[in-house]
VEXNU-206642 format. One record per residue: x, y, z of N, C-alpha, C in turn. Coordinates in steps of 0.001 Angstrom, whole numbers, plus 500000, padded with zeros to 6 digits. Example, Ala and Ser with C-alpha at 12.3 -4.5 7.8 and 13.67 -1.06 7.14 Angstrom:
REM VEXNU-206642
513190494310507800512300495500507800513200496700507800512850497750507080513670498940507140512900500030507870
This chain:
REM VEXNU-206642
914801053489272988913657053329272094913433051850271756914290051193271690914090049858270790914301049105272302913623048503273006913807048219274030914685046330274195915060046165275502915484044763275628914137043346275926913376043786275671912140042428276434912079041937274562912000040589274519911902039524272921910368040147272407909572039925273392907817040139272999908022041129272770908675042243272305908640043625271805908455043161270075909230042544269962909317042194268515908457040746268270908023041305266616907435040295265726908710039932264782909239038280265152909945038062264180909902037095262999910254037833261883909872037022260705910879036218259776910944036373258898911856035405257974913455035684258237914033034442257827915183034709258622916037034827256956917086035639257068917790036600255894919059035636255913919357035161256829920902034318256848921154033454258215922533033084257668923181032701258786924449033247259067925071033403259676926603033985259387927396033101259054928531033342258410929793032188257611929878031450258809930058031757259852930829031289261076929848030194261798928855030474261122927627029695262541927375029689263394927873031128263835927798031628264979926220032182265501925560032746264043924561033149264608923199033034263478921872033696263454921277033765262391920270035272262482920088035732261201920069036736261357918338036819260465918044037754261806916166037558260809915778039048260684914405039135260219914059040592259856913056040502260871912375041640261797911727041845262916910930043110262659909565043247263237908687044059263515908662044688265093909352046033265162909231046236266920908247047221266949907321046417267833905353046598268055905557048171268202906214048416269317906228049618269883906126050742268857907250050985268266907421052353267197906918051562265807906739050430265655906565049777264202906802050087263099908350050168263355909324049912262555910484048574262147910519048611260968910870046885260643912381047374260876913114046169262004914533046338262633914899044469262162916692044504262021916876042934262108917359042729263107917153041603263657917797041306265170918649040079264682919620039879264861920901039131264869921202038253266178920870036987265981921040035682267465922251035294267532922775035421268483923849034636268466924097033600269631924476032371269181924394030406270097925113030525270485925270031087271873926533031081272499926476029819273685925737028910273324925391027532274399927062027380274003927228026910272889927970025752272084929409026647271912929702028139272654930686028869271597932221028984272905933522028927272374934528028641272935934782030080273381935229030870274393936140031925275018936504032858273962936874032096272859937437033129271775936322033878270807934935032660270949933874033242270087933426034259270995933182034256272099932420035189272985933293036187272901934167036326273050934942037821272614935334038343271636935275037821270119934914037960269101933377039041269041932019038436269425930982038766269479930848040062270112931414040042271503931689041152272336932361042161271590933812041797270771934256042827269741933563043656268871932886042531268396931998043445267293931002044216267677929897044259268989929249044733269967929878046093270397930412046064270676931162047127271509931526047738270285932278047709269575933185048188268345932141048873268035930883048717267299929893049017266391929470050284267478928780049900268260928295050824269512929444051949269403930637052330268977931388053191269285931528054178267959930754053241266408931025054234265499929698054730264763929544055923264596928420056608263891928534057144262910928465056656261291928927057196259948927668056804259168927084057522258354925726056969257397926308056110256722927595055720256824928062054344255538928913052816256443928557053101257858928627051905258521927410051557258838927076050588259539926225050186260115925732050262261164924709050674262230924682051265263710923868050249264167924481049889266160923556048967266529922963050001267444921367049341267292920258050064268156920398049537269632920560048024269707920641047768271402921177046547271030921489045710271813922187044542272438921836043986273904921302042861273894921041042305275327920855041013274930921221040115276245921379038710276412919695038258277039919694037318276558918066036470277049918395035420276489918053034532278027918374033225277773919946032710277688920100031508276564921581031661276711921734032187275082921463033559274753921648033837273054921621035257273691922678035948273036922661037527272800922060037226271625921330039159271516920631039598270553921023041019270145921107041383268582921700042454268330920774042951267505919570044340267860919126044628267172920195046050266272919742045980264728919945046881263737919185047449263171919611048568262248918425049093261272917865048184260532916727048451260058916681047210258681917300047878256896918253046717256785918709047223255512918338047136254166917263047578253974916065046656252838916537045842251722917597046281251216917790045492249954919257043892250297919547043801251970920201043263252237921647043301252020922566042427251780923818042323252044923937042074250338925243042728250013925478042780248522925615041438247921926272040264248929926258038941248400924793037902247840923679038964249049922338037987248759921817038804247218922139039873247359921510040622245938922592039632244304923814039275244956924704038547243628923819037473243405923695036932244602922885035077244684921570035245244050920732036209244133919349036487243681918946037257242709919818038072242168919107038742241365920615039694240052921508039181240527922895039372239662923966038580239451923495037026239119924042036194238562925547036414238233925709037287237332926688037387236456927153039082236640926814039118238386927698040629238582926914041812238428927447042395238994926314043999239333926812044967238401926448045442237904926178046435236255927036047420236982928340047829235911929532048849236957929291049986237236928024050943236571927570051911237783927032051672239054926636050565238939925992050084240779927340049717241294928290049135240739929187048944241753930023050109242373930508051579241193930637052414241690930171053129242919928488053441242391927707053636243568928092053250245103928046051803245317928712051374246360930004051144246922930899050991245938932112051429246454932753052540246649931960053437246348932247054896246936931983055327248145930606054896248392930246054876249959930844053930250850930985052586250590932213051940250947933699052526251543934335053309250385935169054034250963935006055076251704934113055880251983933570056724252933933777056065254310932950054932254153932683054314255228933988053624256255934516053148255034936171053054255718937048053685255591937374054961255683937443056156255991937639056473256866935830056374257527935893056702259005936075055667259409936420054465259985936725053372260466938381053739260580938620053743259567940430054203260050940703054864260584940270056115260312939965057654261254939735057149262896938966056683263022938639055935264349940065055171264564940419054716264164941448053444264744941381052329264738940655051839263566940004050349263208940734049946261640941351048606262357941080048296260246940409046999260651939859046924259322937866046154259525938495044587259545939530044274258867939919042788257904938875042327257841937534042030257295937074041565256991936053041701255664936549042861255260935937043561254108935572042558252498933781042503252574933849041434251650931868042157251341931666041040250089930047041718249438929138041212251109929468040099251686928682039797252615928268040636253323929892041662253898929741042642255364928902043840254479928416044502253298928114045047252719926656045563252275925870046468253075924369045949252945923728047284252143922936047241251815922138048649250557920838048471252015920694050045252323919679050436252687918206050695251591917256051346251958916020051380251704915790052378250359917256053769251065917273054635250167918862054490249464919516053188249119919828053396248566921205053603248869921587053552250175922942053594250452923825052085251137924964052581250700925927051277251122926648050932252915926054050497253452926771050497255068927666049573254824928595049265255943929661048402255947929446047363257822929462046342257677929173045571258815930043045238259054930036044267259727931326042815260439932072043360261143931976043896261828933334044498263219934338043212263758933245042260263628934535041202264879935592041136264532936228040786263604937469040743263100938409041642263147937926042970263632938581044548263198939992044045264419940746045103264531941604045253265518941783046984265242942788047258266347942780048589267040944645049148266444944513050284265624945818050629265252946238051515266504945498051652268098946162052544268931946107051581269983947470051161270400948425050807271485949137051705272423948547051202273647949314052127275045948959053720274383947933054448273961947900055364273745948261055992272331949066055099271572950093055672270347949500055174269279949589056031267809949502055159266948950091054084266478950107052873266199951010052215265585950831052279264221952167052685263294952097052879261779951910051114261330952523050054261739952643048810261845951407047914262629951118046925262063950037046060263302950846044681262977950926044274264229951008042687264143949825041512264707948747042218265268948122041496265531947248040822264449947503039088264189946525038534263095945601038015263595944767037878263215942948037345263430943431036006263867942910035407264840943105033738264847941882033139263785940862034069264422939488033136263541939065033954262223940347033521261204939521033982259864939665033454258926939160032028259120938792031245258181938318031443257429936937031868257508935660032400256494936705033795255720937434034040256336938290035720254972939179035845254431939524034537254453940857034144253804940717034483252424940094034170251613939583034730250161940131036213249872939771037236251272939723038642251025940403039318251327941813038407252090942956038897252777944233039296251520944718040555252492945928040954251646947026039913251847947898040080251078949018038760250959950204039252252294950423040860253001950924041026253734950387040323255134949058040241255389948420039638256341948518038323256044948055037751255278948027036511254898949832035885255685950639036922254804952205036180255755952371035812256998952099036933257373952214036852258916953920036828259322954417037947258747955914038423258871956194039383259677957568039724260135957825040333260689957453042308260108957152042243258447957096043546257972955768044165258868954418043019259037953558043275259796952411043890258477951566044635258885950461045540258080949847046824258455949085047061258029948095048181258487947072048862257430946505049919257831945238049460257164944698049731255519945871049874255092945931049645253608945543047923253358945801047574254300945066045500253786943793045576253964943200046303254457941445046743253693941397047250252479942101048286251763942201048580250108942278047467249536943410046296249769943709045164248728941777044229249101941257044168250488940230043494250320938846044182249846939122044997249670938019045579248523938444045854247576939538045531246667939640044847245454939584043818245097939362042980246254939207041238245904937208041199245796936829042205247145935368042416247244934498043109245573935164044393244790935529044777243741934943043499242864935840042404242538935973041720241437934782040502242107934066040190243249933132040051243717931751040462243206931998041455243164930903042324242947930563042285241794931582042358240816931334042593239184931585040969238636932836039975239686931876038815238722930725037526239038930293038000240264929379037730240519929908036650241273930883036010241523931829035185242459932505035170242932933114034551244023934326035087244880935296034875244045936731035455244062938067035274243143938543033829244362938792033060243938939688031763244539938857031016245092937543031222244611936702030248245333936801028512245395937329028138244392937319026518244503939162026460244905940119027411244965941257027184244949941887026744246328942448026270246805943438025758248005943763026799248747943537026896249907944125027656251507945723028170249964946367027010250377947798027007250491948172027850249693947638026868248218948078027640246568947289029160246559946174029987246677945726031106247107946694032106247757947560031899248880948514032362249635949592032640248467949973031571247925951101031444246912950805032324245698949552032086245318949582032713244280949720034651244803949062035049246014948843036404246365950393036505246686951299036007247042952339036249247660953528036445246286953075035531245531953637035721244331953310036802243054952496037796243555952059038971243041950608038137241764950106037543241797949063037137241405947747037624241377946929038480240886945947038764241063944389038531240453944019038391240626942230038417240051941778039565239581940984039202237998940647040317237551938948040566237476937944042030237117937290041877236347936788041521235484935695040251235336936022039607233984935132040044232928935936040915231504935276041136230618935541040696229104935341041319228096935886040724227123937855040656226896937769041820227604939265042252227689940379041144228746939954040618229434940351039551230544940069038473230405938861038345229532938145036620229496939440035751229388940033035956228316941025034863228033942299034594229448942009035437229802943157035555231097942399034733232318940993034485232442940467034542233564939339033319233402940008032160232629938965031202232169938610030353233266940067030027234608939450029156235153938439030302236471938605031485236847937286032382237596935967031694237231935973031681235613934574031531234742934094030578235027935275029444234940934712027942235345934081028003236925934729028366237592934577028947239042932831029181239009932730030604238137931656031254238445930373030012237770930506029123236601929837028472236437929097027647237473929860027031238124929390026390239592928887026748240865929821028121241120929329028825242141927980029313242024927866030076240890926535030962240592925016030732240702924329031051241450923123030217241346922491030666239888922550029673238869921869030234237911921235028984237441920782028886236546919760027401235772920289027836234333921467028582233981922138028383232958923529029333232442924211028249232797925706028955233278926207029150232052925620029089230546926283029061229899926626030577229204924761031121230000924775032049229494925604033251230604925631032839231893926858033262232115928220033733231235928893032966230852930332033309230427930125033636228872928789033579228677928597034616227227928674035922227694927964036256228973927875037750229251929253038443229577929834037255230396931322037496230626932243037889229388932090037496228365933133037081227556932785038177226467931313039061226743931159039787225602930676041198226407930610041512227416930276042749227723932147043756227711931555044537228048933333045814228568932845046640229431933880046490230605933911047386231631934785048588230909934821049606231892935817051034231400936875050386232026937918051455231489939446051627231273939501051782232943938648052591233416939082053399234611938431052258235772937679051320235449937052050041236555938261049528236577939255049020235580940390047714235554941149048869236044941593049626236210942219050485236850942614050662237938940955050781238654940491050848240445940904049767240749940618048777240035940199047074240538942209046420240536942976047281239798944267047172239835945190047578240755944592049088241373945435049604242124945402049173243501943632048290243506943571047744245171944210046963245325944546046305244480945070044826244316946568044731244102947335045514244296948602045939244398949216045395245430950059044189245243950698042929245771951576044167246841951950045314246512953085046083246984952969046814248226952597046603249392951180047750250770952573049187250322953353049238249574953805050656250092953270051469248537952893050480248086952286051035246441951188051170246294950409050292247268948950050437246987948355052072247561947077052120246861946826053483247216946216053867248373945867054804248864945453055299250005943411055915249656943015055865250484941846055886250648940942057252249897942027058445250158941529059547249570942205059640247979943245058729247696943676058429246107942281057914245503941865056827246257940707056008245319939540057003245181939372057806246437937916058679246424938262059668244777939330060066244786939854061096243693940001060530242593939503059040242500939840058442241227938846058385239741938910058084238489938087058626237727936902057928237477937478056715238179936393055787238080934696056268238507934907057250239728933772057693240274932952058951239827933722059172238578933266059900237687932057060107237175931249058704236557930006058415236176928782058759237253929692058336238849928426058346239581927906059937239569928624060873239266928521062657239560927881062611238004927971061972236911927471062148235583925599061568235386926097060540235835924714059792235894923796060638236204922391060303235628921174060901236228920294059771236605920727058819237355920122057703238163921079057445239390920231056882240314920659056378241322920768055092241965921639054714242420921991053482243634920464052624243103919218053156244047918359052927243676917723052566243078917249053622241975917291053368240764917359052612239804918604051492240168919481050329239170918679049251240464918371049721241330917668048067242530916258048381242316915668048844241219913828049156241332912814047856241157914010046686240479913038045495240195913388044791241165914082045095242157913834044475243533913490044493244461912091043612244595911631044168246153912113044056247549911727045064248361912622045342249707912320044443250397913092044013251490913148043197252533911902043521253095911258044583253981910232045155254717908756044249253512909074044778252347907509044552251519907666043239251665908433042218251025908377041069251226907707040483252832908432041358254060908131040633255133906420040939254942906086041699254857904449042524254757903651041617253846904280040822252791903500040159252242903364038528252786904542038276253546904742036958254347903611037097255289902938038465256058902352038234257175900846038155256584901013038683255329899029038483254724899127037531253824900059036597253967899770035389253213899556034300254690900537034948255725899951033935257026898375033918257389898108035633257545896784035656257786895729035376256915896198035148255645895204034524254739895148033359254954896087032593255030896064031356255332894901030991256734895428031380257917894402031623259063892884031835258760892835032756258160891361032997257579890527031737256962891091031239255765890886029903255137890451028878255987891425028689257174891769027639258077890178027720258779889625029171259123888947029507259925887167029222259519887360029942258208885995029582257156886063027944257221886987027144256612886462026062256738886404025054258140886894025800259346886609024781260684885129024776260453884869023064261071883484022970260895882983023136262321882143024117262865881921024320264568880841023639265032879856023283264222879054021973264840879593020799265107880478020359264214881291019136265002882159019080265435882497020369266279883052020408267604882328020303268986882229019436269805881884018936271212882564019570272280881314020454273097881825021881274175881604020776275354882538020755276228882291020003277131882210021106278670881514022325278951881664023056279880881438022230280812881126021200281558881155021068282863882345020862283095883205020360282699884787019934283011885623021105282883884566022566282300885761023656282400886079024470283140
């Protein structure tokens, strides 16, 4: 359906770049069925042996899983020297552009429920499959149209089945994960002989967790080194509310800078005076469990009480995103502000003093 020729698609504003710079990622009109899809470029002029199979990982990987809470690719083909990865379009984007634009100071903790429930769904089946993601963060994280949470970023994943077998253990570490160091469990982060598995996705969606709610990454201005030290030394990052503020002053300072806001002050008022539930510092505790034989397991968190509200609530996902407009309307209004523009351009060309020269044509 979504075919390989570029002139199929109208492409419009571009939504990102990836951490890596590997690629950039825009929102697209495909003529044919006209339906708004994103197509994802990736510069592979400039990219080393290890990026191209990275890319290929995530390609292939994705193509192999089908869950309403991952992400599905429609096609993949090379033109030129750039692969292209078309996707659904995810209207409300990646959970990090919704922090940067429109939740300053963290996503209100029934929306984060909302999504970290489907989240865990989503990696779920990813384990089930034989994948742990390592790369689990608000970026890989996108809200569809209606309202649901997919999970992206394959490249990084690796495979818990060797020569046929499960392995309870993985030793294989990411070479290229610079950009996830932030979101890594402290067992991975070692790189010991104990090894991991895919409980170091639970600890990175408790780092993703405290992302989400404080509207900044946990260790964002802090050191490779000291980060390691502190996770290795059972150190963790919290939710920051009134109950934590005092624990969590330099995050705040953190979030002051990081945050795109035009007034940070009122930031760490909101910080310092709202309250999460008993049962958020809870969730956000048990992911974060320095211990992989303590931390919990995937169907513990689904059973947990935290997700309580979302079965109570009489609103939705949705619902809490209504003052934000979708990716698709926005592109729709980019193309009748072009063609208005055109129009303008057109009324005022002056056509008498333009000079037709037909014999020369």
């Amino acid at each position: 359906m979504y075919d390989s020729n570029l002139n199929s698609y109208s492409t419009g504003m571009a939504l990102s770049v990836s951490s890596s710079g590997a690629g950039i990622v825009q929102l697209a009109l495909h003529k044919t069925t006209n339906t708004y899809v994103v197509i994802k470029k990736y510069f592979i002029d400039d990219k080393d042996s290890e990026d191209y199979s990275l890319i290929q990982q995530e390609i292939v990987t994705t193509r192999h899983l089908q869950h309403p809470n991952v992400l599905p690719y429609l096609n993949a083909f090379v033109s030129g020297h750039d692969i292209y990865v078309i996707s659904p379009l995810m209207a409300y984007g990646s959970c990090s552009n919704l922090i940067k634009e429109h939740f300053n100071e963290g996503f209100p903790e029934l929306a984060i429920a909302f999504i970290i429930k489907d989240v865990l769904q989503g990696l779920d089946y990813i384990h089930k499959k034989g994948f742990i993601h390592r790369a689990l963060r608000a970026s890989h994280i996108l809200i569809s149209g209606s309202g649901q949470a997919c999970i992206c970023g394959m490249r990084y994943s690796c495979e818990m089945f060797k020569s046929g077998k499960w392995q309870r253990t993985i030793f294989d570490f990411p070479k290229s994960s610079i950009n996830n160091l932030k979101w890594l469990s402290p067992e991975l982060l070692q790189q010991d002989l104990r090894g991991y598995n895919e409980k170091s996705d639970i600890y990175s969606l408790g780092i993703t967790i405290c992302e989400l709610a404080n509207g900044v990454v946990p260790y964002a201005d802090v050191q490779d080194t000291l980060m390691l030290t502190e996770k290795v030394r059972g150190c963790t990052p919290n939710i920051i509310d009134r109950s934590t503020y005092p624990l969590d002053m330099m995050d705040v300072k953190q979030s002051e800078v990081k945050v795109n806001n035009e007034n940070p002050t009122q930031n760490t008022e909101v910080m310092s005076t709202r309250k999460f539930s008993e049962p958020f510092h809870a969730i956000t505790e048990l992911c974060l469990e320095c211990d992989l034989s303590n931390r919990p397991g995937i169907d513990q968190l689904l059973a947990h009480s935290f997700f309580k509200q979302c079965r109570k609530a009489n609103t939705t996902l949705l619902n809490l995103l209504k003052h934000i407009k979708p990716l698709n309307e926005r592109f729709k209004e980019t193309l009748g502000d072009q063609s208005a523009e055109m129009a303008t351009e057109l009324e005022n060309l002056d056509l008498e003093s333009c000079q037709w020269d037909f014999e020369n044509t």
